[in-house]
N, C-alpha and C positions, 0 to 999 in steps of 0.2 A: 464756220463749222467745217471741219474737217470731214470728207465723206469716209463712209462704215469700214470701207473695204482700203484704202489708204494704209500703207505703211505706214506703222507707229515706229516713235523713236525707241532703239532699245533701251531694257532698262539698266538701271546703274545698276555696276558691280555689285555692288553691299546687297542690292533688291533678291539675288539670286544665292543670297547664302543658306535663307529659309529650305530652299527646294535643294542644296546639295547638301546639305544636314538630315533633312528626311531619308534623301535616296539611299545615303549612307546608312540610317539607321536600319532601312529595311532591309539592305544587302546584307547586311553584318551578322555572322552567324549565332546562334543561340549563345548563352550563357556555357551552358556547358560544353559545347564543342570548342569554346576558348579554354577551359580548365583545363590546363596540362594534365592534372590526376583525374578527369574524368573520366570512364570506362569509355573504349573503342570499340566499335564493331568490328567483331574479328572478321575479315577479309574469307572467302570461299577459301578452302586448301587449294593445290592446285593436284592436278591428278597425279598419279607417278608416272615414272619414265618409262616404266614398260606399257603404262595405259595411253601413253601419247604415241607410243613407235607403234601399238596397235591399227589395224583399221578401226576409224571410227562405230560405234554403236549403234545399233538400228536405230534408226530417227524415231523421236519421243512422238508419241501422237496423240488428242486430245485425247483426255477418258469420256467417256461416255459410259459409266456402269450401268447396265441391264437393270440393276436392281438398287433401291434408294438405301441400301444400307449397308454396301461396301465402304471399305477401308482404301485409304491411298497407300503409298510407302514410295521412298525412296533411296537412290543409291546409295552404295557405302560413302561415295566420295559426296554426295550433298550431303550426309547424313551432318557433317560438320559445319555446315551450314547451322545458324542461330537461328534460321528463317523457317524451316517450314517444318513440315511432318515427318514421319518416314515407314511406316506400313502397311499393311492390306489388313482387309477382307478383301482389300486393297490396297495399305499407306502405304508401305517401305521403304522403300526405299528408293529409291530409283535404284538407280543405277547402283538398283540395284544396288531401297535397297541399302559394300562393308565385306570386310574381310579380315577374319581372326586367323592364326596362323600358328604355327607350331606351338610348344608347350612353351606358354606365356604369360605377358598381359596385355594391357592395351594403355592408351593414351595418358600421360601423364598429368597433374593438374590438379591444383586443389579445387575441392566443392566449389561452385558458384550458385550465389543465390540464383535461384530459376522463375520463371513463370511459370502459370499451370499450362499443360501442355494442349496445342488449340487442336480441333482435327473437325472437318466439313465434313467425314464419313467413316462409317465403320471401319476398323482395321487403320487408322491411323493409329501411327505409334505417338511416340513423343514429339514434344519439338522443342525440347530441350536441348540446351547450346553444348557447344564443345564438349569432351571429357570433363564429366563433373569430380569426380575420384578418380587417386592415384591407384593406377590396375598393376598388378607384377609383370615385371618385365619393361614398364615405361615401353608396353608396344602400342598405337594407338590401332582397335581393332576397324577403324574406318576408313584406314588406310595403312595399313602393314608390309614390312617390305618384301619386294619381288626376291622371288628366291632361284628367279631362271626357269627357263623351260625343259629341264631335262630328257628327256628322250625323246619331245614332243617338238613339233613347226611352229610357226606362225600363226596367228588367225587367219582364217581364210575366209571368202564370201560365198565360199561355193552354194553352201544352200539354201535353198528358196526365201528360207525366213533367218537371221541371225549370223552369226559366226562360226566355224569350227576351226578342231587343231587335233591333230592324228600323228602317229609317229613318223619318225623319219621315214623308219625302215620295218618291217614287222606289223603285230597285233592283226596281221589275216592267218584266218586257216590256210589249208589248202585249196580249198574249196573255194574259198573267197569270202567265209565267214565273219565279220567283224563284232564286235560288242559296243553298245552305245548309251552312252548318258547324253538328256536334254534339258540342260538346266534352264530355270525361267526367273530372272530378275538379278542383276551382280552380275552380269557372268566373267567379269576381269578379278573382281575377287574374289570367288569362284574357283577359277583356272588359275590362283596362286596354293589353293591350298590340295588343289585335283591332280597338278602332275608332280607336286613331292613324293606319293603313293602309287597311284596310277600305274600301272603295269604297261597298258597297251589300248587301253579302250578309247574310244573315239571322244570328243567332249563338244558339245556343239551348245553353244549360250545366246540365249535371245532375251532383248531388253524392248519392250516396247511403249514404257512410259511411267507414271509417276504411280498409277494405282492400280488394283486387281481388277478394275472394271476393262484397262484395256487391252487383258489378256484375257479374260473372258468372251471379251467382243472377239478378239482376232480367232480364237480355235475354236469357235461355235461352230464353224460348218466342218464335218467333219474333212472330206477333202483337201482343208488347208494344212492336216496334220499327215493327212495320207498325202500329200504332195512334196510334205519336209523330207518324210522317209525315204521319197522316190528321189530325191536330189541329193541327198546323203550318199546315197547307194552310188548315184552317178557316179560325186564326187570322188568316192574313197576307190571305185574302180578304174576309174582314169589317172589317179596316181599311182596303184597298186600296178595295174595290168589284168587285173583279176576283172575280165570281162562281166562274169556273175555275183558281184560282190554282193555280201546282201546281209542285213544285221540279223546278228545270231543271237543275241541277249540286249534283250533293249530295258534301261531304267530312266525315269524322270525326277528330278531333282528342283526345289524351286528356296528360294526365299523369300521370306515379306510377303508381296503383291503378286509373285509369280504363280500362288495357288490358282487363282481363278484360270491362270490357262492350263494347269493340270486335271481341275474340275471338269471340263468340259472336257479334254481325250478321254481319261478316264470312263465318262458316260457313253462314248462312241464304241464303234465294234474293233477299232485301230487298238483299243485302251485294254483290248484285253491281252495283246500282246506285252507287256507291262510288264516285266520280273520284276522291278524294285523300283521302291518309291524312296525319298527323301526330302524330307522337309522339315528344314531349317527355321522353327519360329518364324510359320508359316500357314500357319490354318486360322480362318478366323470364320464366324458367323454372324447372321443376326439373332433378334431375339425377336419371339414369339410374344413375349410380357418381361420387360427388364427388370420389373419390381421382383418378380421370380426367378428371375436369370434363366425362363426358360427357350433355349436353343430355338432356331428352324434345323430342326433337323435334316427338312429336302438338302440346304446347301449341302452337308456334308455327308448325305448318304454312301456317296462314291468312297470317300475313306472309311468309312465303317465298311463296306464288302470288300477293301483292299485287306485292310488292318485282319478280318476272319479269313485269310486266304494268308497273309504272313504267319499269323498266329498257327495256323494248320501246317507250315511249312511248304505250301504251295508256291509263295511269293516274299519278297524282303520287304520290311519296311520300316524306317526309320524317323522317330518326331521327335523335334526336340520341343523346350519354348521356354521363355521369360517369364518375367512377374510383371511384367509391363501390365498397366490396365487401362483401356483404351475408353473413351466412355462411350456412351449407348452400342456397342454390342462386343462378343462375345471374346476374350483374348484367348492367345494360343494355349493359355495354363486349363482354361476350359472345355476348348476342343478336346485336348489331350486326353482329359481326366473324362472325357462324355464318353468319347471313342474307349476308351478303356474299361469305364462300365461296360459296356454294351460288348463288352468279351468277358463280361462279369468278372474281372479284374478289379488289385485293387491296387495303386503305387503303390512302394516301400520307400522308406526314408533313408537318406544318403546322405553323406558327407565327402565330396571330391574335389578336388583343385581341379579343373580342367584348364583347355588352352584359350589364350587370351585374355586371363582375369576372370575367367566364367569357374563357377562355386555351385556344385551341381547339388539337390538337394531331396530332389526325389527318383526314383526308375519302377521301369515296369518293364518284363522282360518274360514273352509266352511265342516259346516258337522261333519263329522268325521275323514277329512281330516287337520290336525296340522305342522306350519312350524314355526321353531323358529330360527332367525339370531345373533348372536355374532359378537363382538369385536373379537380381539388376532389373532395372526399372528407368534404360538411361540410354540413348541412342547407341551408343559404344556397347553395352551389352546386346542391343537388337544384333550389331552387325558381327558380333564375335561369336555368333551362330554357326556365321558360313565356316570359320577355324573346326567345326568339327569333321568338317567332309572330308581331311586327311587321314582321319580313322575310319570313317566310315569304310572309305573303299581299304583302307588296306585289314581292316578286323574282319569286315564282311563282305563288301560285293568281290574283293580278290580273290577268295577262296573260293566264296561259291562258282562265281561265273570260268573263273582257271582262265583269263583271257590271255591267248598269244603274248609273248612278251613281243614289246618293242623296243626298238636299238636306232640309235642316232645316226 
């Protein structure tokens, strides 16, 4: 008897066909990944050229929403992604979140059957895949083309939190006055449809992640908002010369997910420096009883005493929103219509082509208070929101605020 532990003779060839037929079998990939006509997973887009010569985006950081019934969102450029969410109470986008652009449409592409759309927290959007409908203009609004930076720089890092980009030459007083927008969520497509218009004012964009929770988290202490403003000022006076520089007209801008960091200045005493608000199918809430669709009102208290300070002409503000319906809590078409009761308003009905493939269908319009309603129920329609902010500034914050021009 051979001992246990003894080198056995190998075994014959033909012994070992058993186990390279198995190995093979399990290597071998599914059925339908060999069908030439099976459906492929579209690959992520990749970002555009002006979004890669950029500095990179404020590093994404986890969410941790304060409260169990925000929404995520994500970027315009994940928004193409088949994989996740894209909105706020939270979802959007990320990155912010899409970018609609001049008088258009968006992405081309016949309807594809979809799934229902999944979402872990309030204010997710869809997570429906690519351009489902062909939009006019075959512009795809989640990635639209760069149209240059016209009077405007580079991003810069100057300030504390995010990016900015200032004229070349110009947009200060004498004094050192400048004017300032702080958008929150996109801010590269954003800053495509901000300096087609744009006169002069400053643009400074912060992305900090996938949902309104982690913009809520970052500007809850108020100092971190009062610390932007102090490194802005730095910033624009060290390339000016303008030892005092110091903003003269300050607005905030957000889309998707970037409300929650507007929620929380807004509440602070920085927030009442505030001339003009906009947002982009961007306001979302939870619900008190869903079976009623009755609101928390606390979230959105801040925009209702913005909205009666527009509406009086003390202040601008500007809402848009989808038909997007996010489940368990409250979508932008809701906010919209809540805040506008409670100015005892009532929309009126529309009919418009706007830019991007966006098919406006309702407005409301008291003062200086603006609310514009859409069609679309489809990632492309979330991101072709931001396409409006080249009216915006040039209908309304450029007359009102008459900022410095600026020159290259």
């Amino acid at each position: 008897m051979r001992h246990p532990l003894q080198a056995r003779r190998p075994l014959g060839r033909w012994a070992l066909l058993p186990l390279l037929a198995a190995t093979w079998w399990l290597a071998a990939p599914p059925a339908a990944a060999q069908d030439p006509a099976a459906p492929q997973a579209s690959a992520p887009p990749e970002p555009p050229p002006a979004a890669q010569a950029a500095p990179p985006a404020s590093p994404p950081q986890a969410e941790s929403p304060p409260q169990g019934d925000q929404p995520q969102a994500e970027s315009p450029q994940q928004v193409e992604s088949p994989q996740q969410v894209d909105r706020v109470p939270a979802t959007d986008a990320a990155g912010a979140e899409a970018s609609p652009s001049t008088a258009g449409g968006a992405a081309a592409g016949d309807r594809a059957e979809r799934s229902p759309a999944r979402r872990e927290r309030p204010g997710a959007t869809s997570s429906r895949s690519a351009p489902s409908k062909k939009r006019r203009g075959d512009i795809n609004p989640c990635m639209t083309p760069d149209p240059g930076w016209g009077v405007y720089d580079r991003w810069s890092r100057a300030p504390s939190i995010g990016q900015m980009i200032m004229p070349h030459r110009g947009g200060v007083t004498k004094r050192g006055g400048f004017d300032l927008i702080i958008h929150f969520h996109g801010h590269e497509a954003l800053r495509k449809e901000f300096v087609k218009t744009a006169e002069g004012a400053v643009l400074v964009g912060i992305d900090l992640g996938i949902g309104s929770g982690a913009y809520t988290s970052a500007f809850s202490a108020p100092y971190v908002f009062e610390n932007l403003l102090d490194s802005i000022e730095r910033a624009v006076a060290k390339k000016t010369g303008k030892k005092k520089a110091y903003v003269r007209k300050l607005g905030l801008s957000s889309w998707s997910a970037g409300y929650g960091a507007v929620e929380q200045i807004l509440r602070q005493p920085a927030g009442k420096r505030v001339d003009a608000l906009v947002l982009l199918d961007s306001l979302h809430a939870g619900y008190v009883d869903e079976q009623q669709r009755k609101l928390k009102v606390a979230q959105i208290e801040p925009f209702i005493a913005f909205a009666r300070r527009a509406a009086a002409g003390e202040a601008f503000m500007f809402m848009s929103h989808s038909s997007i319906l996010p489940p368990g809590y409250a979508s932008t078409a809701e906010t919209a219509d809540f805040i506008v009761k409670q100015l005892r308003g009532k929309p009126r009905g529309s009919s418009r082509r706007d830019v991007l493939g966006l098919d406006m269908i309702q407005r409301y319009d008291r003062g200086d208070f603006h609310v514009r309603g859409y069609t679309g129920d489809d990632k492309p329609d979330h991101c072709a929101h931001l396409g409006l902010m080249a009216d915006v500034m040039r209908v309304h914050i450029n007359p009102r605020w008459k900022t410095p021009r600026g020159r290259r």
